[in-house]
N, C-alpha and C positions, 0 to 999 in steps of 0.2 A: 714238229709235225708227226700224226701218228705210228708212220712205223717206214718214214723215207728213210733214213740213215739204214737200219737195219735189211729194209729192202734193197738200195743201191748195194749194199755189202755185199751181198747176195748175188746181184745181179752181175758186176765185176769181176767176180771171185771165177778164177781160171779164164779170163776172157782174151790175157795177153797172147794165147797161142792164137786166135784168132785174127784175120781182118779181114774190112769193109770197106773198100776205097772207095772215097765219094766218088759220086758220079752228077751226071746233070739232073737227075730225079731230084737229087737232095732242094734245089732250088724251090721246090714246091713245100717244101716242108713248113712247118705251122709255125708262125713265131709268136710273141708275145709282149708287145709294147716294143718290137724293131728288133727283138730278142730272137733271133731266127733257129730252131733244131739243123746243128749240121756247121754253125757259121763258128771259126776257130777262136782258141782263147784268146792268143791277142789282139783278135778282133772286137774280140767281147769287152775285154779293158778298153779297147778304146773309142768302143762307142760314147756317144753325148746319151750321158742318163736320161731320161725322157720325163722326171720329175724332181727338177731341181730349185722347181720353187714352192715343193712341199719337203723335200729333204735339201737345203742348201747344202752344196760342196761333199752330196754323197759320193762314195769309190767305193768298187769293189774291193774284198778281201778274200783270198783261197788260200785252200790249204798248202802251206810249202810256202805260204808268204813268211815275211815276218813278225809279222802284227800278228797271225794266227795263234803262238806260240805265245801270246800275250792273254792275262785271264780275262778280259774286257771282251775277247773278241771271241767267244768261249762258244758262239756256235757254230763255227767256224773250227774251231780247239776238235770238239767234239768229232769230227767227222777224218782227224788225221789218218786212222787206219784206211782211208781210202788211199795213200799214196804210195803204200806198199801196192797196189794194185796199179797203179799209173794212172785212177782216175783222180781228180780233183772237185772240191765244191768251192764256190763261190757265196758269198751276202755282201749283201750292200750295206756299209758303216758313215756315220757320219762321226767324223773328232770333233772334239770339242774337250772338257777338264774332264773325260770320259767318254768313251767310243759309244755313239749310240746307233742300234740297227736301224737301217733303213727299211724300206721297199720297195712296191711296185705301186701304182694307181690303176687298180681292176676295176672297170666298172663306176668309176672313179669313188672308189673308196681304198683305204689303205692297206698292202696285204702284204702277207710276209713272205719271200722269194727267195728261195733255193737255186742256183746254176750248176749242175756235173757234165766236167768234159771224162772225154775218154780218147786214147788214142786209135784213131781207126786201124791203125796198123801199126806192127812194132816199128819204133822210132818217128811217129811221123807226130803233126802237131797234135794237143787234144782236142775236141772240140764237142760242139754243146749235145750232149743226147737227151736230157733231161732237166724239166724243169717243175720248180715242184712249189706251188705256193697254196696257203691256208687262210682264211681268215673268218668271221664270224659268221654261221650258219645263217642269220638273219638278212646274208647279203648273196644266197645263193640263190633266189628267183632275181635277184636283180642282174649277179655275174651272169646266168644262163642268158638272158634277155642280150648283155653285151655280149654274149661268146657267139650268138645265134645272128649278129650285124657284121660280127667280124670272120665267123667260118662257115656261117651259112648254117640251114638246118641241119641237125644231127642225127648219123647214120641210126643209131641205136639209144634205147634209154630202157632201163634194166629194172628193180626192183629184187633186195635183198632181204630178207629176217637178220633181224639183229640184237642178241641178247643185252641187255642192259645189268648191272650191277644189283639193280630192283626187283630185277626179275622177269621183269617185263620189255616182253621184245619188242623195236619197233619199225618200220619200214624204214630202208637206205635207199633213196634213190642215187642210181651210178645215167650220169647222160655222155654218151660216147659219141665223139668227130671222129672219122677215120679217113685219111686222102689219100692211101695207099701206101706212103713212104712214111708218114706222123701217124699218130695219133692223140687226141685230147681226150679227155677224162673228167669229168665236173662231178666229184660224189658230195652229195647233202652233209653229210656228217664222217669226221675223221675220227680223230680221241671223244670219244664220249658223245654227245648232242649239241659241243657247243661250238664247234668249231666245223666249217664244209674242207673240202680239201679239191687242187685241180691240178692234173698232174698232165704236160705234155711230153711224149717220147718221140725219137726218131727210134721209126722200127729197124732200119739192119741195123746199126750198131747196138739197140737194146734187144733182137734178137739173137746175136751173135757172144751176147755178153751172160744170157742165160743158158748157153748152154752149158 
């Protein structure tokens, strides 16, 4: 995805001196196929995947597993400088003679999904602030259509310039849910034109983590 990793880094980076104790607000917060901002990791392992009869016998993988540490699981690999920060990422893997990435069913098309916990407070458990999935541009008037049954009409929707490699700039549309405690993010195009990007955040603990 086009600049998740680099941005969580970011976003983590000195956020251990901080905390966010849930509260009963977090219950509103936005989830994403039962995937809830706010709800803890072991929670998270132990939910029932919610497509497993398009990825039979998918499981999570995060960083500080073991498997991560393995080259098959290498998007997963990628993201270890997050655990010097005490966040984690998560992907869904299916085994087989070869780890193969799961997802998620957006819209009911196939997408590729990210999970980062973070700890709200020093020592306590991590849990979900960010979620971050991508998939083909050509499914982002369909995604918005599902995002707008599931959180309702959206607060805001944006309009960017955006240079291309061509030369030639072209519009990004960014469509924003906000419900005070989350919020979602549906932008047209990530890496280049060919891929949309939709990022959900829990805001205290992703505001707390930029500072």
């Amino acid at each position: 995805m086009r600049s998740v990793f680099a941005a969580v880094v970011a976003v983590v980076a000195g956020a251990q001196a901080q905390a966010a104790a849930p509260t009963d607000a977090w219950r509103e917060a936005f989830e994403l196929r039962g995937y809830q901002l706010g709800m803890t990791l072991d929670a998270f392992r132990k939910a029932k995947f919610p497509d497993a009869q398009r990825w039979p016998g998918a499981r999570p993988v995060c960083t500080g597993d073991e498997e991560s540490a393995r080259p098959a699981y290498f998007a997963v690999a990628r993201t270890a400088a997050l655990q010097r920060t005490g966040a984690v990422a998560c992907r869904f893997y299916v085994e087989g003679s070869t780890a193969q990435e799961a997802g998620l069913l957006i819209a009911s098309r196939p997408t590729l999904v990210e999970f980062y916990f973070l700890p709200p407070e020093p020592e306590a458990e991590p849990r979900l602030f960010l979620i971050a999935a991508s998939g083909p541009v050509m499914h982002f008037d369909r995604t918005e259509t599902w995002l707008k049954r599931n959180l309702g009409q959206p607060n805001d929707r944006q309009e960017a310039e955006v240079d291309t490699p061509s030369g030639r700039p072209f519009l990004n549309q960014s469509i924003i849910w906000d419900n005070g405690i989350s919020t979602a993010t549906l932008r047209q195009f990530s890496d280049g034109i060919e891929k949309m990007e939709l990022q959900l955040s829990l805001r205290p603990l992703a505001e707390l983590a930029a500072k």
